[in-house]
N, C-alpha and C positions, 0 to 999 in steps of 0.2 A: 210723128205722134198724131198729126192729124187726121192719119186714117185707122188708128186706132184708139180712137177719141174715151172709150171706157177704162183706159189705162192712165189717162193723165193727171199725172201728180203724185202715182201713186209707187214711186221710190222717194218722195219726198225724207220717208223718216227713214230710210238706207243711208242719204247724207249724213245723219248724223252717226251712224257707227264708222266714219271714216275716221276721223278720230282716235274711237276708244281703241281701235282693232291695228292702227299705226303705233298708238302706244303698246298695245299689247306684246307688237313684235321688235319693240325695243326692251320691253321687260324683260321679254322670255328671253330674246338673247345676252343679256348683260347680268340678270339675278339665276338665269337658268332653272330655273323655276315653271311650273306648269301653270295656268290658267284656269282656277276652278270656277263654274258661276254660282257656290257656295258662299265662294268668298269676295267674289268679284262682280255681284250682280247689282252692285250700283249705279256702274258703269253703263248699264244696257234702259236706266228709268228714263231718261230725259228723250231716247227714239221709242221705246216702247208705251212710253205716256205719250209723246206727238202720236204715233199712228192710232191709236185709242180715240182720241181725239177727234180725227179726222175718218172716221166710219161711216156716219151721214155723207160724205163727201163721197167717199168711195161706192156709198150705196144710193148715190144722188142719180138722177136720171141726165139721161145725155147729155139734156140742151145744157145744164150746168156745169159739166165736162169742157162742152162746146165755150161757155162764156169762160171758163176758167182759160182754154187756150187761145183764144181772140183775143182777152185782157192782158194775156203777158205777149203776145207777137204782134199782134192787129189790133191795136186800144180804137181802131178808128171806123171799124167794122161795123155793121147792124149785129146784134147781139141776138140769142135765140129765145122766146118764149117759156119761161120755166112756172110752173104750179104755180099761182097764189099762196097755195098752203106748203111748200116747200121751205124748210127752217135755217137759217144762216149761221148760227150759233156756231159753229163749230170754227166759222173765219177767224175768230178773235184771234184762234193761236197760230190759224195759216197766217196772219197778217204778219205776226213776227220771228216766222221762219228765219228769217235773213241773221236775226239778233239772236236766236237761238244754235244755227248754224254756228256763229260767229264765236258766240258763247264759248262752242266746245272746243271748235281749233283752237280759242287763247286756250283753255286747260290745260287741253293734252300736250298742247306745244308745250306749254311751262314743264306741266308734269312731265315730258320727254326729255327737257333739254337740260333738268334736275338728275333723272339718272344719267344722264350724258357727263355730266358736270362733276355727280359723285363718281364715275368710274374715272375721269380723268385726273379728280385727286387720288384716289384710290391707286391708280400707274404713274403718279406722279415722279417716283422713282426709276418707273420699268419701264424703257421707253418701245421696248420691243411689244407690250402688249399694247401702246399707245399705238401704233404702229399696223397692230396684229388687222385682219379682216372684221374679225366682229368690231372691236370697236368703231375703225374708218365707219361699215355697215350703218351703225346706229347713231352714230354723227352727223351722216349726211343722211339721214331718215328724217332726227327730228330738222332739222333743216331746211329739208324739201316741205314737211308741216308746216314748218315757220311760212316759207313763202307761199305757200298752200292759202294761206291767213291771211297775208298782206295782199294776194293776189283778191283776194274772195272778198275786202275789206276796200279797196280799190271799187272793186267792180258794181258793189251794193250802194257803194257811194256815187259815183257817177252817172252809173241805170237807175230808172225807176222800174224798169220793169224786166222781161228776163233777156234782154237784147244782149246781154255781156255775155251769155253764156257762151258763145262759142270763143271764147279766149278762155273759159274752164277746159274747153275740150281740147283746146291748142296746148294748154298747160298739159292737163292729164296723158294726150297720146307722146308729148314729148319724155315724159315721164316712163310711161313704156316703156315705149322705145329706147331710152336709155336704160333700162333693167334688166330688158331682154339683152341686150349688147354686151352688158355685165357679165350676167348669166352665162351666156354663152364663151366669149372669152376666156372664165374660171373656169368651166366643167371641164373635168375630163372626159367627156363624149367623144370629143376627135382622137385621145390619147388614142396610140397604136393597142397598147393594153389593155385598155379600160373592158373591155369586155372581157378579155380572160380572167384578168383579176377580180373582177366580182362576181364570173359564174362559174370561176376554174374548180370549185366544191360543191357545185351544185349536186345535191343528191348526200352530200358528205354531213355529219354534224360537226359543226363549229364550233370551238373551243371558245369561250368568254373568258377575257381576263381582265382583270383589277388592274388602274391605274397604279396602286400602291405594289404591284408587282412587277408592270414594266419598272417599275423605278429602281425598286430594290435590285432588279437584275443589271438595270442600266449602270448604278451606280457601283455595285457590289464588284462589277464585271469591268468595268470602267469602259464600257462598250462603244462611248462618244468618242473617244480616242482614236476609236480606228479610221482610217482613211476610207473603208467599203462600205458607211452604215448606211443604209437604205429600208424602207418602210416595210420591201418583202425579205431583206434579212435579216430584221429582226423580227420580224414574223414566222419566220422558221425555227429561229431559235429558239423560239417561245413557242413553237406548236400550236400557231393560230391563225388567223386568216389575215393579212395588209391590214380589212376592211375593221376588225376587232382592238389591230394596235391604233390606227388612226380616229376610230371613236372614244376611245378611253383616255391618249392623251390629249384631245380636244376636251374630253369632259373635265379631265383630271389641271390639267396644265393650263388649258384655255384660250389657245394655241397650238399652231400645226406641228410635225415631226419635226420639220426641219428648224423651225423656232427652237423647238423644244431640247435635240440634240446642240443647236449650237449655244442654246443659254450656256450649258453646263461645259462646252468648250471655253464660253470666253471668261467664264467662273476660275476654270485653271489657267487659262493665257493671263490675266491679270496676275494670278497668283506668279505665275513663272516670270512677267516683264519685271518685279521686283525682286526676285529674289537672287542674290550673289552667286548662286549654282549657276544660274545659267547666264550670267552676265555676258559671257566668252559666246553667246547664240546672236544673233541676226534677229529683229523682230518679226522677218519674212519664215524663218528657221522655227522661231515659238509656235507661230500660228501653222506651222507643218506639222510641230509635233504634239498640237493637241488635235490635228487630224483632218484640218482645212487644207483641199488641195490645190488653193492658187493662195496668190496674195491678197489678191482684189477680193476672194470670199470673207477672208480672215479681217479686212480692213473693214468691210461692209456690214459685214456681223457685228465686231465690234462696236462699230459706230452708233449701229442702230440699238444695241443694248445698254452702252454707259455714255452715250452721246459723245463720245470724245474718240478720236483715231488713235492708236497704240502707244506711238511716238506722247501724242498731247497729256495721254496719262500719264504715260513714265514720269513726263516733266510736272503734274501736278502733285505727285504722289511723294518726287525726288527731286525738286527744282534746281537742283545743282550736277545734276545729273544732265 
């Protein structure tokens, strides 16, 4: 910064849309909902009133640039010669930056860690969506905010001046860097496919289809049943691209294929561990013929949908059993 002295300070009011913009992508993923500044322009008054603010600063001459970055690194420096007639007025609100900062991460933290809280009762039944990617996602989102907070609340307390910063920066690239490691571990970029199957139509028009249509076919057809169902063949049989069923049953369901097919397997394996038809089966035998093809999928799917393994329902459901 010190060699470009006519720039300092001036992401100051960018700090504060950290915040509004970490809640924003717990919103959008959990209410699925779009982000309008129609409706949402409240959220932007408290950075957009700071940097308003701070325009004499920004339009201040060097040497006040200069005192600004001595005072937070070098308090013990000679200080540089600025106007007589040069106006201060504007400090009052740099002064409580820190508090205003502070301010917003309790908010949004709260506000983030409320829809966390309502989606959690909200799947308080469905443990496969407790489970699912978006929610973990937005879990450890507002989370990382929280500690964001206590990090930031720490650091303002102990510094008086901006000497804590580089443990924001140790915080933030660690932060990264575990995103990126996310990121990359989830995409299918390395799949062997991934590029056939998102530009095997290129040139082609794509068929769009309705969640309320995969379903009717899925269920109509009893399609979850089979032992071969896979993402491109039920994409053929629906006359559409991989890329069109895996959007629609993320939008529609809220969750991935393979969530989505095995919901509606352990829907019937429940149905079938009760019922006196099939008494004479093997719990390994149920979960083959609603189309699971080990044991260990059947046991793990189960699990993660009614939290209980096969065997532990039978017995809640028929304790003498």
């Amino acid at each position: 910064m010190k060699y470009i002295l006519v720039l300092n300070d001036s992401t100051e009011a960018l700090v504060l849309l950290i915040g509004p913009f970490l809640y924003f992508s717990i919103y959008g993923f959990l209410k699925r909902t779009s982000i309008s500044f129609k409706k949402d322009w409240w959220h932007f008054v408290l950075p957009l009133g700071y940097f308003i603010s701070q325009i004499p600063f920004y339009l201040a001459p060097i040497s006040v640039k200069l005192n600004a970055y001595l005072g937070a690194y070098y308090s013990k420096m000679e200080t540089a010669t600025v106007p007589e007639s040069f106006n201060y007025n504007y400090h009052f609100i740099k002064d409580i930056l820190d508090w205003l900062i502070l301010f917003s991460l309790l908010l949004y933290t709260l506000l983030s860690l409320k829809l966390v809280r309502e989606e959690w009762f909200r799947n308080l039944n469905n443990i496969a969506e407790k489970k699912s990617s978006k929610y973990i996602f937005t879990r450890n989102s507002a989370i990382i905010l929280c500690a964001f907070f206590l990090l930031l609340f720490l650091i303002f307390y102990i510094f008086d001046d901006d000497g804590g910063d580089h443990y924001i920066s140790i915080f933030q690239t660690l932060v990264a860097f575990s995103t990126t490691y996310i990121i990359i571990t989830e995409s299918r970029f390395f799949d062997k496919s991934w590029v056939a199957d998102k530009y095997e139509t290129l040139g082609k028009p794509i068929k769009e289809i309705a969640f309320t249509d995969i379903e009717e076919f899925v269920d109509v057809e009893r399609y979850y049943l089979s032992k071969n169902t896979s993402l491109k063949d039920l994409a053929n049989l629906l006359n559409t691209h991989p890329n069109q069923i895996s959007k629609s049953i993320n939008s529609g369901f809220g969750s991935n294929f393979n969530h989505y097919i095995n919901s509606k397997r352990i829907v019937v394996a429940k149905e079938r561990l009760i019922d006196p038809q099939y008494n004479k089966l093997t719990i390994e035998a149920i979960g083959d013929s609603v189309g699971f093809k080990s044991k260990s999928a059947f046991y793990n799917a189960f699990k993660i949908q009614t939290g209980y393994s096969p065997s532990q329902y039978v017995k809640s459901i028929s304790p003498k059993l």
